[in-house]
Every structure is written in structure tokens, then in C-alpha cells.
C-alpha positions as CSV (number, residue, x, y, z in Angstrom):
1,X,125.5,160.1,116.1
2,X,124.1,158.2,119.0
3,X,126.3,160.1,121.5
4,X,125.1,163.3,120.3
5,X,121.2,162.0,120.8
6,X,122.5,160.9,124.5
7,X,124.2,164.5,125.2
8,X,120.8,166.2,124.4
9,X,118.3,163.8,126.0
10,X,120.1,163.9,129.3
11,X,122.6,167.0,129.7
12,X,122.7,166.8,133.2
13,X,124.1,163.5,133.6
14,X,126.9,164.5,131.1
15,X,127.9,167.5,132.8
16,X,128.0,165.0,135.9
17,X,130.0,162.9,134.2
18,X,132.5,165.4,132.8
19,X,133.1,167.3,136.0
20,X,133.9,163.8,137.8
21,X,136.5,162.9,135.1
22,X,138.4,166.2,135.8
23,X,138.0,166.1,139.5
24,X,139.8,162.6,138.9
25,X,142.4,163.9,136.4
26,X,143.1,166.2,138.8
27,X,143.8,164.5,141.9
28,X,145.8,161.8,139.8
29,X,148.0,165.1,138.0
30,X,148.5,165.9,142.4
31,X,149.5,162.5,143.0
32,X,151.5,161.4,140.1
33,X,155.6,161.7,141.0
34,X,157.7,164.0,138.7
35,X,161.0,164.5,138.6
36,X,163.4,166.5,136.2
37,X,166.2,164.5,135.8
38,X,164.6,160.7,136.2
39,X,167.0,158.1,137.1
40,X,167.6,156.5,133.6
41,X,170.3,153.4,133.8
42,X,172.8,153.5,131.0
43,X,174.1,150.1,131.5
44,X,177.9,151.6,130.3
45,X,181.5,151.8,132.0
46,X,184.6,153.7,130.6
47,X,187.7,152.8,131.4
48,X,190.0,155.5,130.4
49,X,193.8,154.9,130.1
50,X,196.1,158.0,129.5
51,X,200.0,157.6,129.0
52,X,202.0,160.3,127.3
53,X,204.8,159.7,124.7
54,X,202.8,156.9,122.8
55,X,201.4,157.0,119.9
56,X,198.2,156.0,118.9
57,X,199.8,152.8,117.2
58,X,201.8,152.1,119.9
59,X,199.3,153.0,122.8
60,X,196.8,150.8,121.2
61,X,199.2,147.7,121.0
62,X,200.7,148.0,124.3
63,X,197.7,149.4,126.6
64,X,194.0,149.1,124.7
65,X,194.2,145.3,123.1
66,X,195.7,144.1,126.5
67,X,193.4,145.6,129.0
68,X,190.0,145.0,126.5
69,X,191.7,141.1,126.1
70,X,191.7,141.1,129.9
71,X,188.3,142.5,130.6
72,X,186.5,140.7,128.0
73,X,186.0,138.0,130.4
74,X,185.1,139.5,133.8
75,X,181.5,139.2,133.2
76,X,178.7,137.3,131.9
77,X,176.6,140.1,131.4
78,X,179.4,141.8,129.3
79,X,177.0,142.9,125.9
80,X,180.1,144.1,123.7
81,X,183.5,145.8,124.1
82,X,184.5,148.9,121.9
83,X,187.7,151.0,122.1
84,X,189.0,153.9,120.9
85,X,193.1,155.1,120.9
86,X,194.7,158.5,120.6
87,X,198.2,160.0,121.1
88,X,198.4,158.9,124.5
89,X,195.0,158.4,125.3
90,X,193.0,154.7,125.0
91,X,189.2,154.8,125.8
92,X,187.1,150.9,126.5
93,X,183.1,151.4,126.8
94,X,181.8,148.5,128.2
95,X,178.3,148.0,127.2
96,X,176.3,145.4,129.5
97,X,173.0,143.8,128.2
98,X,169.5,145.7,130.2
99,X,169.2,145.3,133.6
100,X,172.8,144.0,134.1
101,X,174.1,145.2,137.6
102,X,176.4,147.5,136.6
103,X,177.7,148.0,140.2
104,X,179.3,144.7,140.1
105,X,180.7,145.0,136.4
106,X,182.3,148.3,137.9
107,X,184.1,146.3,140.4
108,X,185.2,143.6,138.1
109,X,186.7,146.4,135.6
110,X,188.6,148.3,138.7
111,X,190.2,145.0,140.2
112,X,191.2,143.5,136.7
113,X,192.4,147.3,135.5
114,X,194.7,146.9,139.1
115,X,195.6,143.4,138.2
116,X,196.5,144.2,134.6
117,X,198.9,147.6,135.8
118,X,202.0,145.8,136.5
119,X,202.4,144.6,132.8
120,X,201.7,147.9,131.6
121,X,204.6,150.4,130.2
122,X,206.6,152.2,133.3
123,X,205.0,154.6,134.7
124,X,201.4,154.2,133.6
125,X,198.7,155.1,135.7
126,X,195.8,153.5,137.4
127,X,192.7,153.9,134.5
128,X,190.0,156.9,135.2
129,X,186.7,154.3,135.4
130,X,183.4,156.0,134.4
131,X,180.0,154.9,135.0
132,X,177.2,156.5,132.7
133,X,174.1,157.9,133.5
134,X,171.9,160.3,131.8
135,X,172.8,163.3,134.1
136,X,177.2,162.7,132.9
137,X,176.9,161.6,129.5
138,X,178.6,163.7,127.8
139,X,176.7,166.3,125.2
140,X,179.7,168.8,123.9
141,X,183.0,167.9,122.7
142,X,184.9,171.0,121.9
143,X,188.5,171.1,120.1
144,X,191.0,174.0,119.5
145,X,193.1,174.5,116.7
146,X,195.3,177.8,115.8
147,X,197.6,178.7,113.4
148,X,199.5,181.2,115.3
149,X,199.5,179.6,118.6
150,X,201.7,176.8,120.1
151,X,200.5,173.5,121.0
152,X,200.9,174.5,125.1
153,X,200.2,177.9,124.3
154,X,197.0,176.5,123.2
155,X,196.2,174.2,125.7
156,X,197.2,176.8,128.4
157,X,194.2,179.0,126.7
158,X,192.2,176.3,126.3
159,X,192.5,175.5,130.5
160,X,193.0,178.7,131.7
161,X,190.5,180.8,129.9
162,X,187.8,179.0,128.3
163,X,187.7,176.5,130.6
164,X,187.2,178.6,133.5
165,X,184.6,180.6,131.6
166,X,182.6,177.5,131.4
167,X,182.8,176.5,134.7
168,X,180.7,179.3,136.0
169,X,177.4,177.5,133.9
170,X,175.5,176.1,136.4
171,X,175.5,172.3,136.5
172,X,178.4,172.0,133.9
173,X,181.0,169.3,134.9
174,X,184.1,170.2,133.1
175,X,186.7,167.3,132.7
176,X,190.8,167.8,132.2
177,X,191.5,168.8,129.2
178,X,193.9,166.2,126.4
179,X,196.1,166.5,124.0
180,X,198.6,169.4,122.6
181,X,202.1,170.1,125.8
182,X,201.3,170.9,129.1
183,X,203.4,173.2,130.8
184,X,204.3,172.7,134.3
């Protein structure tokens, strides 16, 4: 109630006082940086191994519990290690603890995946080695299924048609597609 008694005994000063505070808000609003897409560190690396003519079973024993046994100890700032195997594909996130240099942790995974190749199965790649950040992560998985269609009938649709439909969205990044026969 005493504000109000203020605001009527002296109506000047509080229109003064109002039209500072916006002047002020104002030039702060004009000076304050903005940015769409800040830069938000995701302190996560992928490490992405692909090898056709496994399965899952045998993927994950020969290629996943090998390559997460020899990066478990690259750093000190390694938070936790989780993996995930398909038919022919094996997926390790490593998650480091906040404010972690994840530059050097990026390193450590590409020289020990390089190390680590030579005991792999013939034949078997170099790992595709991911960094997050809030502008890659992915937000869409999308999977095809058909009972009419062929397994590389399917992924031939799949990379041919929808795939190229979506790449005309602007700022869509499109990875290769997995699973089902390629045909070359």
C-alpha cells in the first residue's frame, strides 16, 4: 500500500524512474549477444565400426568388447563407455565428465582405433569417429520395412528416392544408409 501512497504523492519522479529503466533495458536488449544455434559442448564421441557378414553376436565378440576394452583406458576423463551391436554394425559413445577436452579424448580414440585395426577380422575398416554437438545430434531415425520388396530393392528406394528427397531440406545432413544388400 505504501508504494501506491509514493506513486500519487510524487508522479513525476515515477514516470522518471520508469522511462530510465526502459531506456536501460533497451540499450542492454542492443548490446546483449544472440545467436541461433549457441555453441553447446556435448562432451560425447562415437566410434562407429561397420563390417558386413557378422552377426550381431559375432560382431560384438570379435569388434565391440575389443575396441571398448582398449579404449576404456585412454583417458582419465573417460565418464562411462556404452555400446551398441547390429548385423554388421558396432556403435561406442564415449561420454566424458563436463568440461573434459574432448579434442584430446578424440585423438586418443583415433590412435587407439588405428592401433587396435590389425587384430581386427580381415578386411575391416578404419572406424567412422563422431564428435557431438548440438547442431549433429541426431533428431530422426527413420527405418523401412516392406512386404513386397526385397531387402536391396529396399535399400536402393530407400538411397535413391527418399534419401535424395530429403537432401533438398535445407540444413539436413543425411548419413549412409545400413542394413538390408547393397547392390553394386
Amino acid at each position: 500500500m505504501w508504494i501506491v501512497k509514493l506513486a500519487l504523492r510524487r508522479p513525476y519522479n515515477l514516470c522518471g524512474d520508469g522511462h530510465c529503466h526502459s531506456n536501460r533495458g533497451f540499450a542492454s536488449f542492443r548490446q546483449t549477444p544472440k545467436d541461433i544455434f549457441p555453441e553447446i559442448e556435448i562432451p560425447v564421441i562415437s566410434v562407429i565400426w561397420t563390417y558386413n557378414g557378422l552377426s550381431a553376436e559375432e560382431f560384438e565378440r570379435q569388434i565391440t568388447v575389443y575396441s571398448e576394452f582398449s579404449l576404456s583406458p585412454m583417458s582419465t576423463t573417460l565418464e562411462r563407455i556404452e555400446s551398441q551391436t547390429l548385423n554388421g554394425v558396432g556403435i561406442i559413445k564415449l561420454y566424458f565428465h563436463p568440461g573434459a577436452q574432448v579434442e584430446r579424448g578424440l585423438a586418443q580414440a583415433t590412435a587407439t582405433s588405428q592401433a587396435i585395426l590389425r587384430r581386427m577380422p580381415a578386411g575391416v575398416q578404419p572406424p567412422t569417429i563422431l564428435r557431438y554437438a548440438a547442431d549433429s545430434v541426431p533428431i530422426i531415425q527413420m527405418s523401412l520395412s516392406s512386404d513386397t520388396l526385397s531387402e536391396s530393392e529396399l535399400y536402393t528406394y530407400g538411397i535413391f528416392r527418399i534419401r535424395q528427397q530429403l537432401a533438398t531440406i535445407n540444413g539436413v545432413t543425411l548419413p549412409a544408409p545400413f542394413g538390408g544388400k547393397c547392390v553394386r
